[in-house]
C-alpha positions in Angstrom: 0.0 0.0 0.0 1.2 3.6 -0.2 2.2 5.7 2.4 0.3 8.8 1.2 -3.0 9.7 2.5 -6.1 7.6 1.8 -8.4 9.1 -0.7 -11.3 7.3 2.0 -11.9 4.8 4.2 -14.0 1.8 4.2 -15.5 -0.9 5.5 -15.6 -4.8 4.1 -18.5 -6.3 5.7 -19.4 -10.7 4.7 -16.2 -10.1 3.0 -15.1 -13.5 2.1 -11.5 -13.2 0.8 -11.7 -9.5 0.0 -13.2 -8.8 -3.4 -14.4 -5.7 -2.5 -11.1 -4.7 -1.0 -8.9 -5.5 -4.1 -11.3 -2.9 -6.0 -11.8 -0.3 -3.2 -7.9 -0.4 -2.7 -7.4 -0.1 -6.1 -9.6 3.2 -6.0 -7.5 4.7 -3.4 -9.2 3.5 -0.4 -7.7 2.4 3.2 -10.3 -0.8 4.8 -10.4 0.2 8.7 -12.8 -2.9 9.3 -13.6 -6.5 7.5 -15.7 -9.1 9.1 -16.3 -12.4 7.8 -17.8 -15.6 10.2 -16.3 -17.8 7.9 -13.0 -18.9 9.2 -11.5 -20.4 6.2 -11.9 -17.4 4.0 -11.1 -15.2 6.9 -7.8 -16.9 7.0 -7.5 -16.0 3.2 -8.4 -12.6 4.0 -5.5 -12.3 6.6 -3.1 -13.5 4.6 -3.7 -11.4 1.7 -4.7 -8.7 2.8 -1.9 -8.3 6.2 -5.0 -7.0 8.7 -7.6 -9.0 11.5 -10.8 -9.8 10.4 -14.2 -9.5 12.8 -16.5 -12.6 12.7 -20.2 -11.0 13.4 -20.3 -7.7 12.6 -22.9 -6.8 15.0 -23.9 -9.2 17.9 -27.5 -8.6 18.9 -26.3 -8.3 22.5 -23.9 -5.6 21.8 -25.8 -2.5 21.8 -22.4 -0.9 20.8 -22.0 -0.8 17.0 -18.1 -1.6 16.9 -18.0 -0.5 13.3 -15.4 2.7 13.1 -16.3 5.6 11.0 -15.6 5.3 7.6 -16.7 6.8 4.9 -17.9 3.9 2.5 -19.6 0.6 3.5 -19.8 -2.2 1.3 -21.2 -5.9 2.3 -21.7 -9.0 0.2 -24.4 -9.6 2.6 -25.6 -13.4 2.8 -27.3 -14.4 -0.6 -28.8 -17.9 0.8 -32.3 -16.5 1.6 -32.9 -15.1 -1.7 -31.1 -17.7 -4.2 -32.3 -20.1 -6.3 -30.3 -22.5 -5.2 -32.0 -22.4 -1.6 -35.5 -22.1 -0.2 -36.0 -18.2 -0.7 -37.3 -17.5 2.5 -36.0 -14.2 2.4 -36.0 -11.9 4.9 -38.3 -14.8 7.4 -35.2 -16.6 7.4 -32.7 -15.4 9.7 -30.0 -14.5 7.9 -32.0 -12.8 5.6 -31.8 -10.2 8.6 -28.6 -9.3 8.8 -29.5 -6.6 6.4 -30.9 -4.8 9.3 -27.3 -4.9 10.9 -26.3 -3.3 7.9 -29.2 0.1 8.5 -27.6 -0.1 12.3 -24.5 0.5 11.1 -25.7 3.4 8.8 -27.6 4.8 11.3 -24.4 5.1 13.5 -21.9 5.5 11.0 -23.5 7.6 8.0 -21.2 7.1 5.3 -21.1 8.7 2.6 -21.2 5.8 0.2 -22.9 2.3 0.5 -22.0 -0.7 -2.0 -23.8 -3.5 -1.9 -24.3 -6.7 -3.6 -26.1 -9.9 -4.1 -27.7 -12.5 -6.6 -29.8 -11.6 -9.2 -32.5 -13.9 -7.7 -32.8 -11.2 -5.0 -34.7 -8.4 -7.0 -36.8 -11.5 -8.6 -40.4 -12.0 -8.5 -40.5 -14.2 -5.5 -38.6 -11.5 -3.3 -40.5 -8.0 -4.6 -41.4 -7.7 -0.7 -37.8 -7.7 0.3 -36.6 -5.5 -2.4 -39.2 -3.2 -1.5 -38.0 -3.1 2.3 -34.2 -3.1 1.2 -35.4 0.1 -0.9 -37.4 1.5 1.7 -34.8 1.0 4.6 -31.8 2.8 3.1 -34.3 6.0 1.9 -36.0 6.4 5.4 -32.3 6.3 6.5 -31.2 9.5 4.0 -29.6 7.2 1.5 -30.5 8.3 -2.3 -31.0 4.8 -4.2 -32.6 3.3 -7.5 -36.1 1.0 -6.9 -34.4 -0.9 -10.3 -32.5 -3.1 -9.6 -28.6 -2.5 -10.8 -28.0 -5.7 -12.4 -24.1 -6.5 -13.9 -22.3 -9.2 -15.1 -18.4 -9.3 -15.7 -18.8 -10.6 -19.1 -20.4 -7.5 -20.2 -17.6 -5.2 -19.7 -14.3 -4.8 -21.7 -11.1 -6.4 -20.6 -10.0 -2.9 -20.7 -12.3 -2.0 -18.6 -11.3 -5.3 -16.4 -14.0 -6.9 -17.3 -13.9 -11.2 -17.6 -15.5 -14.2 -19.1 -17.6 -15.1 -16.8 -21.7 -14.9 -17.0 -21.9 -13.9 -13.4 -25.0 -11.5 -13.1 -25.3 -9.6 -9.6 -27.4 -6.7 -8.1 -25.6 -4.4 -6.7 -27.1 -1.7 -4.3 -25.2 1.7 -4.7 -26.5 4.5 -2.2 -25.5 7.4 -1.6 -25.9 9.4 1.9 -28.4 12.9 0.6 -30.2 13.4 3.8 -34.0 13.5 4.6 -35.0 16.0 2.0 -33.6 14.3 -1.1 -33.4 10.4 -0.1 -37.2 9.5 -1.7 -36.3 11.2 -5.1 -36.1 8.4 -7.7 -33.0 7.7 -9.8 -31.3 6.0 -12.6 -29.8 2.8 -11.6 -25.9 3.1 -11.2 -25.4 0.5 -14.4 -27.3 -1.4 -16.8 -27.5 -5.1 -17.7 -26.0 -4.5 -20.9 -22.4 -4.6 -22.8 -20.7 -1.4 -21.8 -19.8 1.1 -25.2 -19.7 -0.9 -28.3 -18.1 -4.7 -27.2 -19.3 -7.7 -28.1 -19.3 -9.8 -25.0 -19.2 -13.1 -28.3 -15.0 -11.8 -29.1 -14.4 -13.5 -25.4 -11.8 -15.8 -25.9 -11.4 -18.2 -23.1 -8.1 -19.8 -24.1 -6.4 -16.2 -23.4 -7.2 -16.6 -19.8 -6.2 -20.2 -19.3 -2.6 -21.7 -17.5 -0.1 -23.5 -20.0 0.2 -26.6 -19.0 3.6 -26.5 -18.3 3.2 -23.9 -15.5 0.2 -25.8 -13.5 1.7 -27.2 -10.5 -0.2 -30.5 -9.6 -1.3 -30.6 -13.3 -2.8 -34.3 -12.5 -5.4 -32.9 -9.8 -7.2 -31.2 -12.6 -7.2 -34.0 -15.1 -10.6 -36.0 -14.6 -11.3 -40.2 -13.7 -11.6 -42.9 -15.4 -15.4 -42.6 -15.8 -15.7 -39.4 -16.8 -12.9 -39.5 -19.4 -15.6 -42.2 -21.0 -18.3 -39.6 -20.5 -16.7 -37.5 -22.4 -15.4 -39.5 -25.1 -18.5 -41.4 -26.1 -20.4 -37.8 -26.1 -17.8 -36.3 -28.3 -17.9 -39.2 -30.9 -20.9 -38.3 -31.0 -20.9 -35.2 -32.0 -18.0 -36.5 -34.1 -20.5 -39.0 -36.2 -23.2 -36.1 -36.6 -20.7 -33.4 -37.8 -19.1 -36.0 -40.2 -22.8 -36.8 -41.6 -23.5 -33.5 -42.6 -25.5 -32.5 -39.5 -25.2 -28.7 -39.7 -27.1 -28.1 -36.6 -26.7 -30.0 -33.6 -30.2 -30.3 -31.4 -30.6 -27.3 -28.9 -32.9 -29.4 -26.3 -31.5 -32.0 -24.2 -31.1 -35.3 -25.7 -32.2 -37.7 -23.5 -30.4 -40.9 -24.6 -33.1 -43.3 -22.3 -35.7 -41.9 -24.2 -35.0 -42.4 -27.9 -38.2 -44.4 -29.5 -38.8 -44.5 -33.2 -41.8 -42.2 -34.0 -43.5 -45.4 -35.2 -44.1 -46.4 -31.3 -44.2 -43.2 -29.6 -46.4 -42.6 -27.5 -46.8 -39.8 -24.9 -47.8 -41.1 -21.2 -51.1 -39.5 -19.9 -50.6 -36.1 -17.8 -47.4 -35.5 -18.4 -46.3 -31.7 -18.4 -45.9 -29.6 -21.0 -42.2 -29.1 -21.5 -41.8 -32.7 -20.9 -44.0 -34.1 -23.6 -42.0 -31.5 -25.7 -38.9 -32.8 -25.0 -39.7 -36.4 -25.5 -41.2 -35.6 -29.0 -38.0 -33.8 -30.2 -36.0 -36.7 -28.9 -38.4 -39.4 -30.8 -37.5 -37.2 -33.8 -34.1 -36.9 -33.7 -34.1 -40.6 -32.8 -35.6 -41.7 -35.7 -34.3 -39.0 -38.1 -30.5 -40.9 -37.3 -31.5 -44.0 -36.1 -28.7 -45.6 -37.8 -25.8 -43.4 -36.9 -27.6 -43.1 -33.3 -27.8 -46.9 -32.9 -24.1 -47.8 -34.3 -22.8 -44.9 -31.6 -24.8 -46.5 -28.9 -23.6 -50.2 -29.7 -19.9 -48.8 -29.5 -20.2 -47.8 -26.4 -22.1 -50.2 -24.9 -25.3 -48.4 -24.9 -23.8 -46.0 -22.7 -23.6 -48.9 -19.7 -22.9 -47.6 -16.2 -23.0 -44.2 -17.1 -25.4 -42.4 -14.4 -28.8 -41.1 -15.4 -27.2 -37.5 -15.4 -24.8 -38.5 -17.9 -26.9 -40.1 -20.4 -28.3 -36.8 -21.1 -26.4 -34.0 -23.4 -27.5 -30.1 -23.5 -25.3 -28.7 -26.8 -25.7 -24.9 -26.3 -22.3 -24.4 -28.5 -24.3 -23.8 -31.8 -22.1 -24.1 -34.7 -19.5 -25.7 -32.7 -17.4 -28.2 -34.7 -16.4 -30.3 -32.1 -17.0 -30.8 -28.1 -12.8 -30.6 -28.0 -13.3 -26.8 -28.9 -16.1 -26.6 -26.7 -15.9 -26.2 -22.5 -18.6 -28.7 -20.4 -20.3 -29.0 -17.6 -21.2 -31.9 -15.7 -24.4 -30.9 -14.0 -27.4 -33.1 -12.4 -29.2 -32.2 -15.6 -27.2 -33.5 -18.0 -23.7 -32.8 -19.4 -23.6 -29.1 -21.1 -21.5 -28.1 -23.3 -20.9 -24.7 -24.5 -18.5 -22.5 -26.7 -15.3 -21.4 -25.2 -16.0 -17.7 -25.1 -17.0 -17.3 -21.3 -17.9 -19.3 -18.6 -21.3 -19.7 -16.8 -21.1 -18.0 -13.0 -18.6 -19.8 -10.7 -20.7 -21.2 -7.7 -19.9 -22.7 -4.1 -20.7 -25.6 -5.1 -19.3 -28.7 -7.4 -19.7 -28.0 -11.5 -16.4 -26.6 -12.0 -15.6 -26.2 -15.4 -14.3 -28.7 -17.8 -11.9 -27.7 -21.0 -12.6 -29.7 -23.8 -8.9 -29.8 -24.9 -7.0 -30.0 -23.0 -9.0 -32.1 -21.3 -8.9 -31.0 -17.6 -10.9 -28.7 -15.0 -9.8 -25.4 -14.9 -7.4 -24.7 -11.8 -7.5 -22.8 -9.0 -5.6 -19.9 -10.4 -7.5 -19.7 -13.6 -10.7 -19.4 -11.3 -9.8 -16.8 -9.7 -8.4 -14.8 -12.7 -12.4 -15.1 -13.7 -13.2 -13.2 -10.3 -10.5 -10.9 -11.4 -8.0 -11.9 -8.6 -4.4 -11.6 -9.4 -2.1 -14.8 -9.8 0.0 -12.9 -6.8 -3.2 -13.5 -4.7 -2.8 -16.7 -3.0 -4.9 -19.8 -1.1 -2.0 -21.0 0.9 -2.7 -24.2 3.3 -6.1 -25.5 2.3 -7.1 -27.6 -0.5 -8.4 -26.8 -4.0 -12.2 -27.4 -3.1 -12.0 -24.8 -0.4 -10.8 -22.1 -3.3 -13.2 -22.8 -5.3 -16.3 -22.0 -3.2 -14.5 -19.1 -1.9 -13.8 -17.8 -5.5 -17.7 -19.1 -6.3 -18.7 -16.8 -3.4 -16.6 -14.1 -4.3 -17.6 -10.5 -5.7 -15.6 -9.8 -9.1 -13.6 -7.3 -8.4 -13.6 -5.9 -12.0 -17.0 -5.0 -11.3 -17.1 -3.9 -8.4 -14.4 -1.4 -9.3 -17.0 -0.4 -12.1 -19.6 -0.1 -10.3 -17.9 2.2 -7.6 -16.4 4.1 -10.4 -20.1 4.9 -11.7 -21.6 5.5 -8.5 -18.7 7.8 -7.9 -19.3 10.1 -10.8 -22.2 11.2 -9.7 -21.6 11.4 -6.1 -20.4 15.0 -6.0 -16.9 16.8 -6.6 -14.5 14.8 -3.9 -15.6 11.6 -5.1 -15.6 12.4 -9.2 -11.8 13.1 -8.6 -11.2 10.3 -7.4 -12.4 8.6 -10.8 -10.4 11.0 -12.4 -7.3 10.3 -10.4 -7.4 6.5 -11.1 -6.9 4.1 -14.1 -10.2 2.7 -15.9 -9.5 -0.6 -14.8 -8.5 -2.8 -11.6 -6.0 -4.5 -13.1 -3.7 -1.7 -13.7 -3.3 -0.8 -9.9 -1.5 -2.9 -7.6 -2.6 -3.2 -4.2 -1.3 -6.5 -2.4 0.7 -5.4 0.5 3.2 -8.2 -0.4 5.2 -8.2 -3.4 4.6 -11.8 -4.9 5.8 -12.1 -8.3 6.1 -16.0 -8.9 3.4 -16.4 -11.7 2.8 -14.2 -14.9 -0.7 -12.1 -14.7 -3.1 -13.2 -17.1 -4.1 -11.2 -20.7 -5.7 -8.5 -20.3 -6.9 -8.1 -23.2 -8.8 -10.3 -26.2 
């Protein structure tokens, strides 16, 4: 860090391993607080970032908010109630309520800027209640902010811009402190879903963000088993044998490999739903359209024998696609998916990390966390590679969050529009590790 002056302080509240401090740092800002209750990532956090991290931020039985002053608050506050992936109980369930910790802390603290984020599932039709509260909360507490919801995805911004290949769309909450007077006046949201300026989020290129294999240490760990090397190959023969035909256009719904029946014995069950009885029907056509090139694949591979459920079914969303090798899959409880190599579907907590057609591996830890726009100098030391990757899956990108700051900065008033003025366009052309680790090359900035 330098020695001069801070251009402002800030807090990092649910900060995981500190997205939100790579980009705040990067804007000139000094963090005076972080919490995070998890202890692996706070351990990350530490390391990284040379300072203690708080577990709760504010224990109901402390009626002392220990939160210094500062004068910008951002949280990654908990994204479990509202996400798909859980039961969207929302603010009923209990971490859905830490939000309120956060309007404690505003209450006390006032700063002048709040930054906050979450899944896109969170302004969604099941939550409107909560987003009307969130809304509500912030205004009645003098804080100026947009009832549409700012919704961004790292994909959609330049590499210039530190921008990445990653589908990863978020909401992020940018308030400003206006007082009583001006706080209910509506405004513009602080970004838009939408490729910034002219690019084309399709000229991603994948590759350019990717390790050699030469310089991935453990290069064995990534490399898949036994059984799903076979996965692989018998799906990509058979894209193989359908290319080779002359099949121009591969089928966009899943293929369901358990339900192939020639049309001349098809028949639909009795109440089954809609985009079911669909899907069967296309797959009774295609079926019987290459009955013989379908049936010869099958009998090479043994009719696709111990291969789970899951993996008898193949979503190709790579359109014109000549080949799965070119292609980057996912092995998901719906079915393998495949898609082009341009960017990456949202990294997630959770298992589905991504698979490179050729070479055929998962991508490593370092790759996933050039996606979240972490620098290779950042480092995971003592855990293993599973904990990484749900950090990095729970991770804010930092490219965007810089963004997004940036914005919200512009039109914040004078002292804050310098600051945009006084820094580079993107992230990655600041550094702000307090350690100088220089072991592995950065990755491309550019496409």
């Amino acid at each position: 860090m330098s020695s001069k002056s801070p251009a402002f302080t800030f807090v990092d509240l649910f900060a995981g391993i500190g997205g939100f401090h790579y980009a705040l740092s990067a804007l000139g800002g000094e963090c005076v607080y972080a919490s995070e209750i998890d202890e692996a990532a706070a351990k990350i956090y530490q390391h990284n970032w040379e300072m203690d991290v708080a577990g709760n931020i504010v224990p109901e039985t402390d009626p002392v908010v220990r939160v210094p002053a500062h004068d910008v608050l951002t949280a990654g506050f908990p994204c479990q109630p509202f996400s798909k992936s859980g039961l969207q109980r929302g603010m009923e369930e209990a971490r859905g309520t830490l939000f309120y910790n956060i309007c404690r802390i505003l209450k006390e603290r006032r700063p002048s800027l709040v930054l906050l984020e979450n899944v896109r599932n969170i302004a969604g039709p099941r939550h409107r209640h909560e987003w009307a509260v969130i809304v509500r909360s912030l205004r009645e507490l003098g804080y100026q902010v947009s009832s549409t919801p700012a919704v961004f995805s790292p994909h959609l911004l330049p590499a210039s811009l530190g921008g990445r290949p990653q589908v990863r769309e978020r909401v992020f909450i940018a308030a400003t402190y206006v007082g009583d007077d001006s706080a209910m006046d509506e405004v513009e949201p602080v970004v838009c879903n939408q490729p910034v300026g002219d690019w084309d989020p399709q000229t991603w290129d994948l590759r350019r963000f990717l390790q050699p294999d030469v310089e991935i240490e453990g290069r064995v760990n990534y490399e898949l088993g036994a059984s799903e090397k076979r996965w692989v190959e018998a799906w990509a023969e058979f894209v193989r044998r359908l290319r080779h035909a002359g099949v121009r256009k591969l089928p966009g719904f899943p293929i369901w490999v358990d339900e192939f029946v020639h049309a001349d014995i098809f028949d639909l069950p009795v109440g089954l739903p809609a985009w079911k009885s669909n899907f069967l029907r296309k797959n009774s056509e295609f079926y019987t359209q290459h009955r013989k090139l379908i049936d010869a694949w099958l009998a090479d591979f043994d009719g696709l024998d111990g291969f789970p459920p899951s993996r008898r079914k193949f979503e190709w969303q790579a359109q014109d696609a000549q080949s799965l090798e070119e292609c980057i899959l996912h092995f998901r409880p719906s079915g393998i998916r495949v898609k082009k190599a341009t960017y990456v579907p949202a990294l997630v907590a959770m298992g589905q990390t991504t698979v490179l057609g050729s070479p055929l591996r998962r991508i490593t830890p370092v790759e996933a966390a050039r996606m979240q726009g972490f620098p290779d100098t950042f480092e995971f030391p003592g855990q293993v590679d599973q904990a990484t990757y749900r950090q990095l899956g729970n991770a804010v990108n930092t490219g965007v969050v810089y963004h997004v700051m940036r914005q919200q900065m512009k039109r914040a008033g004078q002292r804050w529009s310098k600051i945009v003025s006084d820094t580079p366009p993107s992230v990655d052309q600041v550094d702000v590790l307090p350690r100088t680790r220089r072991t592995r090359p950065n990755a491309p900035e550019t496409c």
